[in-house]
CHARMM-style PDB file with segment names, atoms N, HN, CA, C and O in Angstrom:
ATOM      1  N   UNK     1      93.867  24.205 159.459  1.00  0.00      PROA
ATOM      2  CA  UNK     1      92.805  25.160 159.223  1.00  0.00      PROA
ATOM      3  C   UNK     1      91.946  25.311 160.469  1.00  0.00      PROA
ATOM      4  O   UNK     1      91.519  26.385 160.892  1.00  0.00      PROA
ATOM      5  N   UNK     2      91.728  24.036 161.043  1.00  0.00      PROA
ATOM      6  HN  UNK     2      92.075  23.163 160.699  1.00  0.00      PROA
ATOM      7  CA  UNK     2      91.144  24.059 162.842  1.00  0.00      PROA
ATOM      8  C   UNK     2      91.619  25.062 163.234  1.00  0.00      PROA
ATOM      9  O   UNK     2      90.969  26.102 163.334  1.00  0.00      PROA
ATOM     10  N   UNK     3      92.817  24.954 163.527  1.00  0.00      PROA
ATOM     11  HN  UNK     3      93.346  24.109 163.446  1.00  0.00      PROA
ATOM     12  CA  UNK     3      93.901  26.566 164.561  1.00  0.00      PROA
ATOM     13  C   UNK     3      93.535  27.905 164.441  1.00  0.00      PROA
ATOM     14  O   UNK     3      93.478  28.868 165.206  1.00  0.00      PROA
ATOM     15  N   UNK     4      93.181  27.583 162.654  1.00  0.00      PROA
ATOM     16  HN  UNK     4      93.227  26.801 162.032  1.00  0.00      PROA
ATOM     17  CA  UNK     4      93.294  29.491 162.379  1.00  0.00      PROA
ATOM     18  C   UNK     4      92.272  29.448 162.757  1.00  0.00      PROA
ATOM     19  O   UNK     4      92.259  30.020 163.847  1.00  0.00      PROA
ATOM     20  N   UNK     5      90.792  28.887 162.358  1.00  0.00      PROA
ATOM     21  HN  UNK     5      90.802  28.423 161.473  1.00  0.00      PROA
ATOM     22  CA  UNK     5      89.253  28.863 162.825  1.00  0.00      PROA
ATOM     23  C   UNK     5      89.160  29.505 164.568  1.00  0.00      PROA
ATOM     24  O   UNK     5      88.473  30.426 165.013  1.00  0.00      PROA
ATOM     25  N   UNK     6      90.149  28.589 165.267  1.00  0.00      PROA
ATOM     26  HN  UNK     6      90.707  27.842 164.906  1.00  0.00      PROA
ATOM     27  CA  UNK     6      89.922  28.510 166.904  1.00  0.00      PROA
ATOM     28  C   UNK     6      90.386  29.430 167.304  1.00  0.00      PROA
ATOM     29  O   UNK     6      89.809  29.879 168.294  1.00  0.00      PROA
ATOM     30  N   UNK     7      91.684  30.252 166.785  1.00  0.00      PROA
ATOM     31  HN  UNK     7      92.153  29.886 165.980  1.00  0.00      PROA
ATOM     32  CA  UNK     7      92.617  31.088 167.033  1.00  0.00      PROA
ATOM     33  C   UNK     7      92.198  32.351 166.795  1.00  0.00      PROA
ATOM     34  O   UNK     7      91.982  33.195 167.665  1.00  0.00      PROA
ATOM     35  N   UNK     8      92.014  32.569 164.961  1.00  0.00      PROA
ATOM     36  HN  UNK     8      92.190  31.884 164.255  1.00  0.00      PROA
ATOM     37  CA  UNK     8      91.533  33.646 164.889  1.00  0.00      PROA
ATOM     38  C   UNK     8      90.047  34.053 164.471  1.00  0.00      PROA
ATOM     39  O   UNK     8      89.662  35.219 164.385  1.00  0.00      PROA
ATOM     40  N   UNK     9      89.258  32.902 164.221  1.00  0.00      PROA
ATOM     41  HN  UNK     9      89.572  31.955 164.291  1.00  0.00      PROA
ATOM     42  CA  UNK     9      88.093  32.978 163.750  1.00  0.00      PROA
ATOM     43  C   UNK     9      87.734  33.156 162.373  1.00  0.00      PROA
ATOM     44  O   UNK     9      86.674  33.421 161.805  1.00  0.00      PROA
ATOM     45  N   UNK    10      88.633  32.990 162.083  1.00  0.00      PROA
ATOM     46  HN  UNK    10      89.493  32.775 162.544  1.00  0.00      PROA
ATOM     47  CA  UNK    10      89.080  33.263 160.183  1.00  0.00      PROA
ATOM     48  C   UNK    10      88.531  31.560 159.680  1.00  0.00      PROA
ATOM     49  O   UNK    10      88.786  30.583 160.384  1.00  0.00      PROA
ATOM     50  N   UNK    11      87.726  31.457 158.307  1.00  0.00      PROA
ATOM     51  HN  UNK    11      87.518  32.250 157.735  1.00  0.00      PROA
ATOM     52  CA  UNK    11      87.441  30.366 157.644  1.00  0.00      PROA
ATOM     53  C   UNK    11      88.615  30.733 156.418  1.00  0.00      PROA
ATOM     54  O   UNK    11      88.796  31.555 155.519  1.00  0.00      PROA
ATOM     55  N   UNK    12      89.272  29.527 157.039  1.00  0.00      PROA
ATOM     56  HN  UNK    12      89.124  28.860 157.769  1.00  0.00      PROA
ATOM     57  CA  UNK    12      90.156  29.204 155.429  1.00  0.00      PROA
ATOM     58  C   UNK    12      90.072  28.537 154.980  1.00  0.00      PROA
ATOM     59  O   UNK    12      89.663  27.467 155.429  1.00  0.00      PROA
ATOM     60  N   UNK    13      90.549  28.827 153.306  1.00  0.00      PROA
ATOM     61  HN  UNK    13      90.882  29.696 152.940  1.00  0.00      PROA
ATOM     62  CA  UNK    13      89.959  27.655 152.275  1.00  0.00      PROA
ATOM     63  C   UNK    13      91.475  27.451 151.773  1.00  0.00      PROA
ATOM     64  O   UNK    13      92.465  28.154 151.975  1.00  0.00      PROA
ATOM     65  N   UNK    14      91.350  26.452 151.173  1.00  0.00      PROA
ATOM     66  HN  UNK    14      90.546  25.881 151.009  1.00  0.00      PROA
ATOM     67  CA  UNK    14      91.898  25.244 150.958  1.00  0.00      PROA
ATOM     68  C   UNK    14      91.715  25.233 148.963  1.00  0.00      PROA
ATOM     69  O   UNK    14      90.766  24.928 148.241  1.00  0.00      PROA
ATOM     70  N   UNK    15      93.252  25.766 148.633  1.00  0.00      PROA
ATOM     71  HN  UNK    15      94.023  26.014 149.220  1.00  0.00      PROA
ATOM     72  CA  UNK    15      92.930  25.796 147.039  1.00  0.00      PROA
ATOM     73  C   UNK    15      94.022  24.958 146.464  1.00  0.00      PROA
ATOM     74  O   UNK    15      95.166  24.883 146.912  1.00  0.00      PROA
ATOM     75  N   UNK    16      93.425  24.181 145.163  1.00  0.00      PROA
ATOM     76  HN  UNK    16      92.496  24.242 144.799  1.00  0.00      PROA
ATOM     77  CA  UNK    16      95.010  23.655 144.641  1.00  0.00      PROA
ATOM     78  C   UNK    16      95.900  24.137 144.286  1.00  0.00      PROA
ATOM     79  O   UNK    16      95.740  25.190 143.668  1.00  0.00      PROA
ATOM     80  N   UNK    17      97.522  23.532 144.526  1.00  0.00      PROA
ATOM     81  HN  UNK    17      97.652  22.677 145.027  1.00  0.00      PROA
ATOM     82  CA  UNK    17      98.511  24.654 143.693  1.00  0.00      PROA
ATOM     83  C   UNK    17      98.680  23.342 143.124  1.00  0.00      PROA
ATOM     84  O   UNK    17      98.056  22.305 142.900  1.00  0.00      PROA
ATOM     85  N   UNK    18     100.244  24.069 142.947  1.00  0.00      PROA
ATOM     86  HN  UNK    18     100.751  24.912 143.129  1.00  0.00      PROA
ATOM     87  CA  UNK    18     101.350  22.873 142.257  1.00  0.00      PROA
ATOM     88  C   UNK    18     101.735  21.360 143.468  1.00  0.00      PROA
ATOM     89  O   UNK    18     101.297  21.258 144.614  1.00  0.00      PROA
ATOM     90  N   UNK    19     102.499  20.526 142.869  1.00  0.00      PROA
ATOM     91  HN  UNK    19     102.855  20.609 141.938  1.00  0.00      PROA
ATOM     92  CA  UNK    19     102.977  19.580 143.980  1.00  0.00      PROA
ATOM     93  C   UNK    19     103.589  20.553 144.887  1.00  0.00      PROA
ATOM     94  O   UNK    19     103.790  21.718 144.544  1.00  0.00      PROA
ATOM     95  N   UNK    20     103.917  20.040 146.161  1.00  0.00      PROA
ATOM     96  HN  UNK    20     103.753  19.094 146.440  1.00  0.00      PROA
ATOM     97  CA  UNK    20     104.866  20.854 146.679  1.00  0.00      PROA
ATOM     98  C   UNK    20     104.296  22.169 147.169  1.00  0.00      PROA
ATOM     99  O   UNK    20     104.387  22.330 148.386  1.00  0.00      PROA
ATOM    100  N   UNK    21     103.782  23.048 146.544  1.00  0.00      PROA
ATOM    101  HN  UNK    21     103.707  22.917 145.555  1.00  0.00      PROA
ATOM    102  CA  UNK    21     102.807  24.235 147.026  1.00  0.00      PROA
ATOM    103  C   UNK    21     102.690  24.667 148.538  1.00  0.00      PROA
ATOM    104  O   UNK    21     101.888  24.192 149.343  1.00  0.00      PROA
ATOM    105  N   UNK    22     103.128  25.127 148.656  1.00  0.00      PROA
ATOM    106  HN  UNK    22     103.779  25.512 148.002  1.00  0.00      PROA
ATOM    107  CA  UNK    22     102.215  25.779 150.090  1.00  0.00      PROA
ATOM    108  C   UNK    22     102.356  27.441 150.422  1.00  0.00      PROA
ATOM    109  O   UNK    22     103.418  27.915 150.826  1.00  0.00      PROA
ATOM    110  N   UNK    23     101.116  28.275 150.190  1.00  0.00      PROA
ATOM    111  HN  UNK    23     100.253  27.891 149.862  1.00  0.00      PROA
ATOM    112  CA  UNK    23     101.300  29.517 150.365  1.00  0.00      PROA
ATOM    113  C   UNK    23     100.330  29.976 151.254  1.00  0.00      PROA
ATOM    114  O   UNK    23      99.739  28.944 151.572  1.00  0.00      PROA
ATOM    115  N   UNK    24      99.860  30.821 151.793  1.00  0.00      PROA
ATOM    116  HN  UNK    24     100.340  31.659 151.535  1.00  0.00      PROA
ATOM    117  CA  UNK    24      98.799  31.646 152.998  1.00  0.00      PROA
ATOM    118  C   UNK    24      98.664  32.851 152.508  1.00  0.00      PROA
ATOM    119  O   UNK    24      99.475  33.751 152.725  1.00  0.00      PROA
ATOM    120  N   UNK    25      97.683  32.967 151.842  1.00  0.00      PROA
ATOM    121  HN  UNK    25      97.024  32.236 151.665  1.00  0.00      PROA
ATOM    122  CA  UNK    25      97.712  34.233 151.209  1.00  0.00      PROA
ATOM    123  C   UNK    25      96.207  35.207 152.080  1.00  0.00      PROA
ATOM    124  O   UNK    25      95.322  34.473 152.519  1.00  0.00      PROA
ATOM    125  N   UNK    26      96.046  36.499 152.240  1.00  0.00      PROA
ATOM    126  HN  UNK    26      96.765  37.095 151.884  1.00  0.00      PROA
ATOM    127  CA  UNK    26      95.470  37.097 153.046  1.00  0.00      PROA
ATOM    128  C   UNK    26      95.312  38.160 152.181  1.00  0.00      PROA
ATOM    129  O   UNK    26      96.319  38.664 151.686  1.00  0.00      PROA
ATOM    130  N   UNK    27      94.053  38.646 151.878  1.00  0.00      PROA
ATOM    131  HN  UNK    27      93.234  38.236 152.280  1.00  0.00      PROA
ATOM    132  CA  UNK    27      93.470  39.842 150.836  1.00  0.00      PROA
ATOM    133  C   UNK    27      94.552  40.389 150.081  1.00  0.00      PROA
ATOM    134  O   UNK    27      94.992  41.538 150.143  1.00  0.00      PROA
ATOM    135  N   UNK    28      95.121  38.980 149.009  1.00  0.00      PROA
ATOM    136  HN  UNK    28      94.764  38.048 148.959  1.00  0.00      PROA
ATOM    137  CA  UNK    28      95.703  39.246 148.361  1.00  0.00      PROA
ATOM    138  C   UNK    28      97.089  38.923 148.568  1.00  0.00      PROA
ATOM    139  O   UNK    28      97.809  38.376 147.733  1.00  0.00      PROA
ATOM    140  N   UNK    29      97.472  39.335 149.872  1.00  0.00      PROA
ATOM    141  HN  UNK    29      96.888  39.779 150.551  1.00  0.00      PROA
ATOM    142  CA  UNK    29      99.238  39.331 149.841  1.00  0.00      PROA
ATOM    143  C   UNK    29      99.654  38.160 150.366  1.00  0.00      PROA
ATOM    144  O   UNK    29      98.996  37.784 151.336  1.00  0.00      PROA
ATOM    145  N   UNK    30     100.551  37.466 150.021  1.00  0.00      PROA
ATOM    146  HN  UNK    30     101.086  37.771 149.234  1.00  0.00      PROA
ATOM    147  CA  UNK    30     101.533  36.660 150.421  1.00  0.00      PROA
ATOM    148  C   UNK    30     102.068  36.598 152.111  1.00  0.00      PROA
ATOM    149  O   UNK    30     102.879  37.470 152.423  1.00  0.00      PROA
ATOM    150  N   UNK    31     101.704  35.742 153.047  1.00  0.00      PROA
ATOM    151  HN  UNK    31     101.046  35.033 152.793  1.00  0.00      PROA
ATOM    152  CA  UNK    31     101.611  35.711 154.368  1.00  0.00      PROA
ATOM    153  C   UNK    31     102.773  35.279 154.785  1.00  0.00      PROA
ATOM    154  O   UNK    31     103.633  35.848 155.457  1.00  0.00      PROA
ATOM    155  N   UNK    32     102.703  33.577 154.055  1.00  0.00      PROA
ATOM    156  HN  UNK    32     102.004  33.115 153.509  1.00  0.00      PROA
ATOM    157  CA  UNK    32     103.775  32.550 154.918  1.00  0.00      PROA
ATOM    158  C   UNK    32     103.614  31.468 153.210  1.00  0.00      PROA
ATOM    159  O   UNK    32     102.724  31.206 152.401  1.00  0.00      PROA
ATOM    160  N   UNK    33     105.041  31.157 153.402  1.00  0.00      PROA
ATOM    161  HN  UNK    33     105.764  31.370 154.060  1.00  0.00      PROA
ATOM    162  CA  UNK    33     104.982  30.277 152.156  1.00  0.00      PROA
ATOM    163  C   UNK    33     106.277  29.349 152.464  1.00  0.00      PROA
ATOM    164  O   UNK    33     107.133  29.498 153.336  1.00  0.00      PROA
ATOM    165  N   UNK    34     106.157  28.413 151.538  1.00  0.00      PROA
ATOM    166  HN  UNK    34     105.461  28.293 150.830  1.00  0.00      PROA
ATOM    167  CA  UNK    34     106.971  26.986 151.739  1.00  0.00      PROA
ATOM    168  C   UNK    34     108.444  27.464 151.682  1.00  0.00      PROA
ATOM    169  O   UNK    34     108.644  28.041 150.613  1.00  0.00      PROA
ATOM    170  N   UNK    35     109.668  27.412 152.563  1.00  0.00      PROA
ATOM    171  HN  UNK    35     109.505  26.943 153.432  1.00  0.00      PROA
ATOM    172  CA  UNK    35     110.604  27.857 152.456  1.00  0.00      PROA
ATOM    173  C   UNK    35     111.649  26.461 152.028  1.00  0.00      PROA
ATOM    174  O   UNK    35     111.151  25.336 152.056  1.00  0.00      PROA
ATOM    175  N   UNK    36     112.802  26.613 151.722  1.00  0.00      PROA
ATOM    176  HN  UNK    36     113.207  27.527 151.699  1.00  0.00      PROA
ATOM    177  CA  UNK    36     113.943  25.301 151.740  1.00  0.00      PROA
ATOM    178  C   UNK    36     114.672  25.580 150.270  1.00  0.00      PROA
ATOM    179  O   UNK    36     114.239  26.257 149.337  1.00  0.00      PROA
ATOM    180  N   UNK    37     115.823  24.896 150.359  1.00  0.00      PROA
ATOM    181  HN  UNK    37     116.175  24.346 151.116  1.00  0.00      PROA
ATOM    182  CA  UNK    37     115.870  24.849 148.754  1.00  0.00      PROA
ATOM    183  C   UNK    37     115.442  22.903 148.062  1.00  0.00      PROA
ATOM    184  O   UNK    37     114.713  22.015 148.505  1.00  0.00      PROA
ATOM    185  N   UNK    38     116.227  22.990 147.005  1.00  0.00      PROA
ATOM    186  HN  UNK    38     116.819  23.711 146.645  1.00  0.00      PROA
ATOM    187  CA  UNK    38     115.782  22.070 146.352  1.00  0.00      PROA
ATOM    188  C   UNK    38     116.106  20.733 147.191  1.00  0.00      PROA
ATOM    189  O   UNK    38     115.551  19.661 146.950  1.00  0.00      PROA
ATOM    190  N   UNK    39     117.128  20.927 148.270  1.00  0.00      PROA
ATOM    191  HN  UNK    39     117.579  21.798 148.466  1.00  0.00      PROA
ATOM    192  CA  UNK    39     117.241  19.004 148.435  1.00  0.00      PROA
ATOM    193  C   UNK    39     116.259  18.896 149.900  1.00  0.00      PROA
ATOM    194  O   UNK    39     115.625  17.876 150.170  1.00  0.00      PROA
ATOM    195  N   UNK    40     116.264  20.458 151.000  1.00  0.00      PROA
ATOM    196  HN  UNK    40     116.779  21.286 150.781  1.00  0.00      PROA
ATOM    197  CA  UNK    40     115.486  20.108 151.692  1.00  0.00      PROA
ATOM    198  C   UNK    40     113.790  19.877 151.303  1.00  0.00      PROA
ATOM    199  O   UNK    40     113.047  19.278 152.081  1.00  0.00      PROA
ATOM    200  N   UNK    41     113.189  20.592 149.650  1.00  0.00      PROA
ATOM    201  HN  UNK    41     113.792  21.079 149.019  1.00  0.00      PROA
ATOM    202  CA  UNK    41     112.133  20.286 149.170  1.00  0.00      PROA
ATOM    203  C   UNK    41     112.003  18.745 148.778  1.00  0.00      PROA
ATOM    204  O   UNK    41     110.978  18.065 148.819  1.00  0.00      PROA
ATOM    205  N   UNK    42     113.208  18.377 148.411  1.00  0.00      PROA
ATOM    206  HN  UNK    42     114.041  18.929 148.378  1.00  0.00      PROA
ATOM    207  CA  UNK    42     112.865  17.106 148.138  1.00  0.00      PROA
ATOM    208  C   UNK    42     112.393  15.762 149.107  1.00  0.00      PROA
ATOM    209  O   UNK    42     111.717  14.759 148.878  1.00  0.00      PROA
ATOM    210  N   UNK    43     112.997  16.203 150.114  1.00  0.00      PROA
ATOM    211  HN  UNK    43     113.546  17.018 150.300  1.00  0.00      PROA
ATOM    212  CA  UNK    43     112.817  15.402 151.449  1.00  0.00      PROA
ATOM    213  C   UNK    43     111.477  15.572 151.696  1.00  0.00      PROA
ATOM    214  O   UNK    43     110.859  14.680 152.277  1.00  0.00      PROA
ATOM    215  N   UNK    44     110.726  16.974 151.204  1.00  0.00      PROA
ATOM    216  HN  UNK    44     111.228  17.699 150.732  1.00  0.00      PROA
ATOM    217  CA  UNK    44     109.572  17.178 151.713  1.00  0.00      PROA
ATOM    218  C   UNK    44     109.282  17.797 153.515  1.00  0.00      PROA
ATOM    219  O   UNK    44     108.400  17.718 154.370  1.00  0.00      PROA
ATOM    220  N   UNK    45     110.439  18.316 153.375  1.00  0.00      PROA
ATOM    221  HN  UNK    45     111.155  18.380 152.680  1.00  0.00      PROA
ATOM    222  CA  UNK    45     111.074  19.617 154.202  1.00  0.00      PROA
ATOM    223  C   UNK    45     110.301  20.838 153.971  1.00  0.00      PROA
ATOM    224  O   UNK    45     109.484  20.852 153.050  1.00  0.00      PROA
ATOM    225  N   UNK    46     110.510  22.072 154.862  1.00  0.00      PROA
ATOM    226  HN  UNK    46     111.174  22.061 155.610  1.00  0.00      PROA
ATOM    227  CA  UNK    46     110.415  23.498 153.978  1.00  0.00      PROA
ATOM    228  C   UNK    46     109.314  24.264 154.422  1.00  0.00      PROA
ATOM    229  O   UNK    46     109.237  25.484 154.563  1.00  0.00      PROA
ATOM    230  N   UNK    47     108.159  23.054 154.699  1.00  0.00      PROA
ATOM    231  HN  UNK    47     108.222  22.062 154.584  1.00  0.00      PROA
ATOM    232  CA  UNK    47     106.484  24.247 155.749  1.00  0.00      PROA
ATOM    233  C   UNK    47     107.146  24.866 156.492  1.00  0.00      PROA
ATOM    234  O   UNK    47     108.216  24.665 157.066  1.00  0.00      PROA
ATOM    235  N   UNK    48     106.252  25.865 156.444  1.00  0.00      PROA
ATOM    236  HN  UNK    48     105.382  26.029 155.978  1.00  0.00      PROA
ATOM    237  CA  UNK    48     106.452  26.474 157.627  1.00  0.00      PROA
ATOM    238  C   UNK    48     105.300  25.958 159.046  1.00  0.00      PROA
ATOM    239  O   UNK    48     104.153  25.532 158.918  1.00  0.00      PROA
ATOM    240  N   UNK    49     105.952  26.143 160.143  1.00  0.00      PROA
ATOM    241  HN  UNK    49     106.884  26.490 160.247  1.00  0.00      PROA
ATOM    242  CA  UNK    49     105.711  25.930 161.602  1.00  0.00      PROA
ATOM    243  C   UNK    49     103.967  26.361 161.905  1.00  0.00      PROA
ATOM    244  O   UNK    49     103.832  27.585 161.907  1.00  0.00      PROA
ATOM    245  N   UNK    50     103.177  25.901 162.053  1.00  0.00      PROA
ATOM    246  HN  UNK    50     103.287  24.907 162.051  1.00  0.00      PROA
ATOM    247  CA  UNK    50     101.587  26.083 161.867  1.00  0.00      PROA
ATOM    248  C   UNK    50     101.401  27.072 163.439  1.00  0.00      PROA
ATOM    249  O   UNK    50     100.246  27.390 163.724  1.00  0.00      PROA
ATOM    250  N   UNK    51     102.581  27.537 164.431  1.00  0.00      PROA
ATOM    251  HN  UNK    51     103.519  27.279 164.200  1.00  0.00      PROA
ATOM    252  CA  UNK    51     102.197  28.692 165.236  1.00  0.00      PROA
ATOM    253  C   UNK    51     102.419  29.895 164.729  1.00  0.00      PROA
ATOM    254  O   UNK    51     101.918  30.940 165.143  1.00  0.00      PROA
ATOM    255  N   UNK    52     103.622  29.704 163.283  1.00  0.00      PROA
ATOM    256  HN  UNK    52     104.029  28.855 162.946  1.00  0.00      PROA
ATOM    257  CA  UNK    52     103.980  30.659 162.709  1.00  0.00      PROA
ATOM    258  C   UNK    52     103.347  31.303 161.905  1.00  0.00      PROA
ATOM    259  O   UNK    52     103.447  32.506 161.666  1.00  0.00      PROA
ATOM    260  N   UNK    53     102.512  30.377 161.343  1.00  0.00      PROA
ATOM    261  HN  UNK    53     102.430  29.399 161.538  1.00  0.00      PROA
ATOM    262  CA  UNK    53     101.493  31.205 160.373  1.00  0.00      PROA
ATOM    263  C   UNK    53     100.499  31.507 161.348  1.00  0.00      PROA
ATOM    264  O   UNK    53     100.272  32.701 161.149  1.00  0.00      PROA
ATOM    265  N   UNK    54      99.892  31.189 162.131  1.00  0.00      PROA
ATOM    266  HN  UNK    54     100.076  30.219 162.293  1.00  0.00      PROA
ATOM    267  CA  UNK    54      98.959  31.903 163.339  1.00  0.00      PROA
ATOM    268  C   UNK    54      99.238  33.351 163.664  1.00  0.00      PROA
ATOM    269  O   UNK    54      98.383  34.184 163.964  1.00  0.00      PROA
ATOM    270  N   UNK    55     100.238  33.504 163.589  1.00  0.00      PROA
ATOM    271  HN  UNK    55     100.933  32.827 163.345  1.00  0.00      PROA
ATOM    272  CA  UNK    55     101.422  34.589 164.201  1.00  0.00      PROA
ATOM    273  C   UNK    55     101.181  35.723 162.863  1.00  0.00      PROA
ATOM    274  O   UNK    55     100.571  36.791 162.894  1.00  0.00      PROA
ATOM    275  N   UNK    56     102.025  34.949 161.492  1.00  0.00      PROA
ATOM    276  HN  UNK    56     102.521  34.081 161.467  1.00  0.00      PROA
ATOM    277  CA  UNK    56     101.648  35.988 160.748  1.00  0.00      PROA
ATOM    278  C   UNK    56     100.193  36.750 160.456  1.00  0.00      PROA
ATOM    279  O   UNK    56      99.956  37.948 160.307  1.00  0.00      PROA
ATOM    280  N   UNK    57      99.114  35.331 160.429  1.00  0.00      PROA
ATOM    281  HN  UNK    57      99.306  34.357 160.551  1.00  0.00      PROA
ATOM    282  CA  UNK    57      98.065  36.258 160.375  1.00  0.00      PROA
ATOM    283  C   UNK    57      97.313  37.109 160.989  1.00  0.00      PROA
ATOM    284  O   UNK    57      96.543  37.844 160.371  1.00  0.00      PROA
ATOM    285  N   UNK    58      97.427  37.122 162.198  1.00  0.00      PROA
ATOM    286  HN  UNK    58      98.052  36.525 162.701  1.00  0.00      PROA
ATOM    287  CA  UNK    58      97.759  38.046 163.335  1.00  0.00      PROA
ATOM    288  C   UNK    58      98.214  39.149 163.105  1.00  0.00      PROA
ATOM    289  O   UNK    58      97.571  40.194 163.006  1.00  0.00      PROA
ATOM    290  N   UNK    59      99.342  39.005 163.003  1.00  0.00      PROA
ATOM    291  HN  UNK    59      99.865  38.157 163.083  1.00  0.00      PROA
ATOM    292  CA  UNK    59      99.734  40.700 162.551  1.00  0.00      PROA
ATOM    293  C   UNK    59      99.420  41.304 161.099  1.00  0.00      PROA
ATOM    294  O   UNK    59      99.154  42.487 160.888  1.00  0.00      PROA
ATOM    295  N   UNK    60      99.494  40.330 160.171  1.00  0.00      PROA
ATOM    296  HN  UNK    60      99.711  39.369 160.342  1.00  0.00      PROA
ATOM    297  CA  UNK    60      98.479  40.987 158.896  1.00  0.00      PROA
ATOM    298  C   UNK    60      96.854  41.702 159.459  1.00  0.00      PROA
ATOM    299  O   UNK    60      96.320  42.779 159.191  1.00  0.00      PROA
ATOM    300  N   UNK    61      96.548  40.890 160.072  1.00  0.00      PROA
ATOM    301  HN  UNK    61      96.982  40.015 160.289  1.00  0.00      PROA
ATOM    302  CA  UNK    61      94.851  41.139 160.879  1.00  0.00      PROA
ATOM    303  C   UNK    61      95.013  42.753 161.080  1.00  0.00      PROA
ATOM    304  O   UNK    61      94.451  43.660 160.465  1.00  0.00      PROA
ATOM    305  N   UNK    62      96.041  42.818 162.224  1.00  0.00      PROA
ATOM    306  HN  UNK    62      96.497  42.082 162.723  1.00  0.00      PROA
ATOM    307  CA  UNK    62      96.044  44.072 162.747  1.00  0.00      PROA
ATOM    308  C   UNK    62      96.848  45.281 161.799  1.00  0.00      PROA
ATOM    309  O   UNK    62      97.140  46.417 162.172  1.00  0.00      PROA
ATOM    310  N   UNK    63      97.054  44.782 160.727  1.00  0.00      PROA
ATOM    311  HN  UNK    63      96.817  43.858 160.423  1.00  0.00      PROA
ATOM    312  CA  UNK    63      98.227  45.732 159.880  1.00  0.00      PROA
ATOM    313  C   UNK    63      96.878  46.169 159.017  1.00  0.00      PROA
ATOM    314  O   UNK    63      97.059  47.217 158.398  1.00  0.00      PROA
ATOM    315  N   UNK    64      95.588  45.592 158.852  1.00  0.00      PROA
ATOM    316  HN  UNK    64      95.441  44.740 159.355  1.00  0.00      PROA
ATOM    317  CA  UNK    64      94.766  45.837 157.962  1.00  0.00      PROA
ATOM    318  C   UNK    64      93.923  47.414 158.573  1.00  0.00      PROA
ATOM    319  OT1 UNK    64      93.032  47.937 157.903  1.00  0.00      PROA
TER     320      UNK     64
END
């Protein structure tokens, strides 16, 4: 959440999901979310890359 703050100046919050969970959601839409299937989830595999979501919200920013 530091990155996006430093990067894009954006305050993100931090909500509970499910175990496992991970989504980036941006006025509404779906950004960047936990990819893998079930055995790389199980390993606890599957985030996505924290330049990548920098990246997406970036271009969501400018798509707005």
């Amino acid at each position: 959440m530091a990155l996006i703050k430093e990067r894009l100046n954006i305050d993100a919050v931090l909500t509970d999901g499910k175990i496992g969970q991970f989504e980036v959601i941006a006025d509404g839409k779906r950004i960047v979310e936990r990819g893998g299937n079930w055995l790389t989830r199980s390993f606890g595999a599957g985030y996505p890359d924290l330049e990548n979501v920098v990246e997406q919200l970036k271009k969501h920013r400018g798509s707005v």
